[in-house]
KOLFIVEX-323382 format. One line per 5 residues: number of its first residue (from 1); their letters; for each residue x, y, z of C-alpha. Coordinates in Angstrom, 3 decimals. Layout:
NUM> a> X,Y,Z  ...
This chain:
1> xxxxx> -14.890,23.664,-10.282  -14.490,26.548,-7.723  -12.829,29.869,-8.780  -9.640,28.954,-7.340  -9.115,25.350,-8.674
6> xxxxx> -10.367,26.916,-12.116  -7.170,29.785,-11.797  -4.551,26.620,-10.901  -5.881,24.368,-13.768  -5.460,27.497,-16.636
11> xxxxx> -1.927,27.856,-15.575  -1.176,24.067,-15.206  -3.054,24.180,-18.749  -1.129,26.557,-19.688  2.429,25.617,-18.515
16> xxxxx> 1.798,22.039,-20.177  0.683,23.675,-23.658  3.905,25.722,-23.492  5.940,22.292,-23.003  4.004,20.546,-25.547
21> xxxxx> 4.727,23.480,-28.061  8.679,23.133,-27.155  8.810,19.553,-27.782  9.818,18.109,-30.930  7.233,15.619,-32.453
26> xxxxx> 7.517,12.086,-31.993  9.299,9.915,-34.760  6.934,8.579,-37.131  6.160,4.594,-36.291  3.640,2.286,-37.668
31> xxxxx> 1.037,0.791,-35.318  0.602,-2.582,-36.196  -2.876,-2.937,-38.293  -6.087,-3.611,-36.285  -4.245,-2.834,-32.993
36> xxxxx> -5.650,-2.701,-30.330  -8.133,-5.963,-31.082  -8.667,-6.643,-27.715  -8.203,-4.809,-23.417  -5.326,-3.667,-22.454
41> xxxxx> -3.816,-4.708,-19.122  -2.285,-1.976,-16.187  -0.317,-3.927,-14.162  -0.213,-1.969,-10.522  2.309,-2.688,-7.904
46> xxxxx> -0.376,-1.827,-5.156  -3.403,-2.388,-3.937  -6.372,-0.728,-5.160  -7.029,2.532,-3.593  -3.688,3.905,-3.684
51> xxxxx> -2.529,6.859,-5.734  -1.143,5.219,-8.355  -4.048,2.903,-8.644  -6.405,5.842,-8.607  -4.778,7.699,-10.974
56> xxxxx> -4.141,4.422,-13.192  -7.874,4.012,-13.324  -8.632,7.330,-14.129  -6.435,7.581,-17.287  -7.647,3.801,-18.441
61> xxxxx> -11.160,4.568,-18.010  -10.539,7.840,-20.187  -8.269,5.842,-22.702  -11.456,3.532,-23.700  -12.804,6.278,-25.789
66> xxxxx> -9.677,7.296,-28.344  -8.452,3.185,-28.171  -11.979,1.133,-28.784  -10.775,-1.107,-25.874  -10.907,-1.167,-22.363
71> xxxxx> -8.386,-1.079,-19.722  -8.285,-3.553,-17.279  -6.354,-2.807,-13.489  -4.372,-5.578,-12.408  -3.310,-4.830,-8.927
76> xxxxx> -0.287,-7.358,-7.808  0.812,-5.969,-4.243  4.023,-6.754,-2.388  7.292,-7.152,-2.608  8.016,-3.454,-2.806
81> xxxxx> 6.980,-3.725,-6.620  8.860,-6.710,-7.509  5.918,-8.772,-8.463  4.296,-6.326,-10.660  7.285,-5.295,-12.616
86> xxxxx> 8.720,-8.843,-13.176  5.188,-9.500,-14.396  5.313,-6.585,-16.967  9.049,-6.659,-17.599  8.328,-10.954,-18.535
91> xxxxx> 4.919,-10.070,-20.695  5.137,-10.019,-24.459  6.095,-6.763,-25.512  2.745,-6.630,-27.817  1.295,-3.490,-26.941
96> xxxxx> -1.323,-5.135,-24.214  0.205,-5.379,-21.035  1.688,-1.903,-19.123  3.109,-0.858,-15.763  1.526,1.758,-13.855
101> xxxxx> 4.012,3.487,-11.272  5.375,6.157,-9.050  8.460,7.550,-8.112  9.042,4.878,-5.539  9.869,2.930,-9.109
106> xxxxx> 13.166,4.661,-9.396  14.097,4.355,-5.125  13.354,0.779,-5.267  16.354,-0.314,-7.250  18.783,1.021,-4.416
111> xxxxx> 17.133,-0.127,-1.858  16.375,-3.752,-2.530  17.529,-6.906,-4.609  14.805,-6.417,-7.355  14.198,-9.933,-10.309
116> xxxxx> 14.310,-6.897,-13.288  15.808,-3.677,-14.316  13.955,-0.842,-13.893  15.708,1.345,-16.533  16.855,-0.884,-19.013
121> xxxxx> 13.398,-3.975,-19.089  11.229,-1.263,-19.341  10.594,2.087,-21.744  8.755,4.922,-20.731  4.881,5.731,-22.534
126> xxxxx> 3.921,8.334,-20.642  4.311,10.213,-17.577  0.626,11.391,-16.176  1.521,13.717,-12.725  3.874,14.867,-10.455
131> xxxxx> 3.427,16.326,-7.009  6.186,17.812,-4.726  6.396,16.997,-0.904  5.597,19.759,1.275  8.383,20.164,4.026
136> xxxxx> 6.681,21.427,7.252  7.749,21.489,10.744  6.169,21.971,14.287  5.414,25.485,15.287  6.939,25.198,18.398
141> xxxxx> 10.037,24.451,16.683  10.330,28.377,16.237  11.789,28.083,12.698  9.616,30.197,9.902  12.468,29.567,7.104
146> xxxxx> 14.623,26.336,5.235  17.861,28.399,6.351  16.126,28.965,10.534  15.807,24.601,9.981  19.414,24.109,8.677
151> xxxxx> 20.904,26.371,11.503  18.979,25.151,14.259  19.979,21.561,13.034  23.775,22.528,12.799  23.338,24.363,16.197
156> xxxxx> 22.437,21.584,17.485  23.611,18.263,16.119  21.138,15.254,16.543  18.714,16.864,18.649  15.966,17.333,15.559
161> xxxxx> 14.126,14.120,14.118  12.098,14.191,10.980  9.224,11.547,10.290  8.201,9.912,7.062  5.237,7.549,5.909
166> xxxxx> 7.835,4.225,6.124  11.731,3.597,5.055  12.561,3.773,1.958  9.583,5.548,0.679  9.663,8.940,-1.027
171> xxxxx> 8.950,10.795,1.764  12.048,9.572,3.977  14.560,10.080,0.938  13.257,13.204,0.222  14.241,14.157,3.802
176> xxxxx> 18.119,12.185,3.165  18.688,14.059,0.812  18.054,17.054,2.082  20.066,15.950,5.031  22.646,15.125,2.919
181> xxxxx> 23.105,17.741,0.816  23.188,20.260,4.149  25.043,18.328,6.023  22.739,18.474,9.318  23.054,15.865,11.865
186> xxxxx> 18.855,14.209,12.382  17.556,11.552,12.833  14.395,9.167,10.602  11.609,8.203,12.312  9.330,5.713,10.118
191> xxxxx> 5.558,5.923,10.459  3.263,3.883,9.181  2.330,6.040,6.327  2.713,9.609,5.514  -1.088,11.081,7.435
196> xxxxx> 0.592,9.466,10.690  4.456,10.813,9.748  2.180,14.694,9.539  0.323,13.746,12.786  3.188,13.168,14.313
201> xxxxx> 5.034,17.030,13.847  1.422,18.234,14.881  1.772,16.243,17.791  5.364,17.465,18.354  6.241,14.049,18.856
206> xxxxx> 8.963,14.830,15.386  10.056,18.102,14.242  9.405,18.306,10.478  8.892,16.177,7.835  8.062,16.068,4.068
211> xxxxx> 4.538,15.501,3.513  2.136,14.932,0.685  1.564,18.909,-0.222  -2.837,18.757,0.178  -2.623,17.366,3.304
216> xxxxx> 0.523,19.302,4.738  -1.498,22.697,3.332  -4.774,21.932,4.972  -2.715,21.387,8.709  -0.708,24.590,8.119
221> xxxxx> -3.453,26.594,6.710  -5.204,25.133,10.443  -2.128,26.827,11.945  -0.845,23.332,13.280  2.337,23.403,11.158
226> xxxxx> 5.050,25.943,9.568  5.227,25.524,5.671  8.987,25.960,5.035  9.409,25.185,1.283  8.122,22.780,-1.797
231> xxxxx> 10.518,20.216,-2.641  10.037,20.989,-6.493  12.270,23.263,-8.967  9.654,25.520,-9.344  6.853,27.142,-6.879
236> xxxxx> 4.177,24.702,-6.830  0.710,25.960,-8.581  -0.800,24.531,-5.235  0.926,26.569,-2.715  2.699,29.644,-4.710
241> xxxxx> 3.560,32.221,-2.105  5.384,28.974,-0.369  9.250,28.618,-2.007  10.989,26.001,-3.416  13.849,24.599,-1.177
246> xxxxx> 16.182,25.184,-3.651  15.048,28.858,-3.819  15.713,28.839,-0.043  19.275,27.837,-0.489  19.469,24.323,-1.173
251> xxxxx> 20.989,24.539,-4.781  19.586,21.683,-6.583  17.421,20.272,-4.484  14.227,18.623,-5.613  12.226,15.441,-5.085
256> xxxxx> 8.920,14.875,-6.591  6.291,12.025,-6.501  5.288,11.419,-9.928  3.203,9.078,-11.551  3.844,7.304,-15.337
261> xxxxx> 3.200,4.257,-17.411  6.178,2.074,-18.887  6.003,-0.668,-21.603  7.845,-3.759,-21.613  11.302,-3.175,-23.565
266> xxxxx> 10.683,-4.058,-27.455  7.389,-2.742,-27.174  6.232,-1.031,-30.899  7.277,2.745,-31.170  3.857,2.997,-33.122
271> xxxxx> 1.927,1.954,-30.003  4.046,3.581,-27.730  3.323,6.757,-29.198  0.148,6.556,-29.823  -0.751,6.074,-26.612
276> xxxxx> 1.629,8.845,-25.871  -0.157,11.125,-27.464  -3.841,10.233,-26.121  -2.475,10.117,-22.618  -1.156,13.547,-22.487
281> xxxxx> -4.344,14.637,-24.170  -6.239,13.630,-21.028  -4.514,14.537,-18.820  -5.156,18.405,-20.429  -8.784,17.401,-19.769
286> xxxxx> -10.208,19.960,-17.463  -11.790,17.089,-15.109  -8.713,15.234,-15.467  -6.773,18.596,-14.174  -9.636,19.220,-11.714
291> xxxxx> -9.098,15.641,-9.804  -4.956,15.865,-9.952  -4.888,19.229,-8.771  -7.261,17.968,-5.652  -4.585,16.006,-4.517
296> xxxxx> -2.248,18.542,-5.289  -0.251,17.238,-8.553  0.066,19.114,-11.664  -0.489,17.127,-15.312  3.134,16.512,-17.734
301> xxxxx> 3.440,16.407,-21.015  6.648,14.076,-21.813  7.483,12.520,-24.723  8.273,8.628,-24.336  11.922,8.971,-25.186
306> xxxxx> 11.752,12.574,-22.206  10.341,10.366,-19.568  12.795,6.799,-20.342  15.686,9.593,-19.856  13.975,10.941,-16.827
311> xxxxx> 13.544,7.681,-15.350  17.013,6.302,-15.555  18.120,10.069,-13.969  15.919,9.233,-10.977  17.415,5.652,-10.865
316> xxxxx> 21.058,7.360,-10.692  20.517,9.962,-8.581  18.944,7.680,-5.418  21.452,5.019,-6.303  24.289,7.734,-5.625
321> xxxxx> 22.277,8.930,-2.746  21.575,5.451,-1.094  25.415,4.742,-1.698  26.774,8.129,-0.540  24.453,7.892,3.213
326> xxxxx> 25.283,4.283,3.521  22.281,2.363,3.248  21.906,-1.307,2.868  20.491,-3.297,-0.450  17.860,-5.963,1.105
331> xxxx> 15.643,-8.512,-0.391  12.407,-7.410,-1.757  9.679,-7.526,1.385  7.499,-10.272,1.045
């Protein structure tokens, strides 16, 4: 681990001890005797290679040693999710089967006619990462700032598009909302996935965007792109001298690609926190650390009941969001 990555992972460490210390302990549950007696199953709503199913794998392969069991990866891709989370939300709520998923989890619900309820089949176990978008734009844009962006935009209404990695994902709600909440005429352009959505404001064929932070770092450390601001609360441990939209004037703003596991509802409290509590103690692991902070995402510490609250406020706030910009429910994509 180099010098710098070392420096990032002692105050990730550091920040997550301090939010471990904070919380109050989980209420005491049984875990059913002999459990677990046989692998446990993460169902993934994409196909292998993905971050989710990367960072799925990673925390199974880790949980074999504290559990006795193995983990096995069931990736069921399509339907923007559907399959995999009627799959899990239908499964016995024994303490075997699990849904792996990311923030696209809590979009989903206002964007298409899902078969399940994301908040209310499901109950959070644990929430492994989260990651902020890095919003960047072309240099020739002659912005350095969020506020140069917002004026130019409101100087000149429609003339500015930002790209994304495909409607609907993260990315291009992270960039509604922004819209919305400064009231800037622009327009969406969908890519086909977020490294083309970046190529394309390197290109100046688009004038920002919000991209995955590693890869929008690496182009503006190249001097391709302007870094204007994270899209997190709080300065990113990845890219600290860059601020937080918010910070820049955007009261409130923040959306974040995070990554979590979630039980069937009536799932034991006993197993629910006991896996609570070895998940969040890998993801302290220094080589744990090491590979999230390569990609730029920062370990979390949240207790089941924290991250079920946090995903029904992420359910409500891009329902409001989808409803207040006007767009349309569809059927799942097949």
């Amino acid at each position: 681990m180099n010098t710098t990555v070392k420096a990032i992972a002692a105050a990730a460490g550091l920040a997550m001890s301090l939010t471990s210390a904070a919380q109050a302990p989980a209420k005491p549950a049984a875990v059913p005797v002999g459990y677990p007696n046989k692998p446990l199953r993460f169902v993934v709503g994409l196909a292998a290679g993905g971050a989710t199913d990367i960072i799925a794998r990673v925390i199974g392969q880790k949980l074999t040693q504290p559990l006795g069991q193995s983990v096995i990866i069931d990736n069921r891709a399509g339907a923007a999710g559907s399959i995999a989370g009627a799959i899990t939300a239908r499964a016995a709520p024994d303490g075997y089967t699990f849904l792996a998923v990311s923030s696209s989890f809590a979009i989903n619900p206002s964007l298409y006619d899902l078969q399940f309820d994301s908040a209310k089949d499901f109950i959070g176990v644990a929430q492994f990462a989260q990651s902020p978008f890095l919003l960047v734009a072309h240099p020739g844009l002659g912005v350095s700032t969020v506020k140069d962006l917002v004026a130019m935009a409101k100087s000149k209404p429609g003339a500015l598009n930002f790209s994304s990695g495909g409607h609907g994902g993260s990315g291009h709600l992270a960039g509604e909302m922004f819209k919305h909440m400064t009231q800037i005429d622009v327009s969406h352009v969908p890519f086909r996935g977020g490294a083309p959505a970046l190529t394309g404001v390197v290109a100046g064929q688009v004038q920002f965007t919000f991209s995955a932070i590693v890869a929008g770092l690496q182009q503006w450390r190249n001097n391709r792109v302007r870094a204007l601001g994270v899209t997190s609360i709080k300065r990113s441990v990845a890219a600290p001298d860059v601020p937080t939209i918010a910070e820049a004037g955007v009261i409130g703003y923040e959306v974040m690609t995070w990554y979590g596991l979630l039980a069937p509802a009536g799932t034991p409290r006993g197993i629910v926190n006991q896996l609570n509590g070895a998940i969040n103690d890998i993801v302290r692991q220094p080589d744990v650390t090491e590979k999230f902070l390569a990609d730029g995402a920062e370990p979390v510490g949240k207790t089941p009941d924290e991250f079920s609250k946090y995903l029904a406020y992420e359910v409500s706030r891009f329902q409001k969001l989808v409803k207040d910009i006007g767009l349309k429910t569809e059927k799942a994509p097949r």
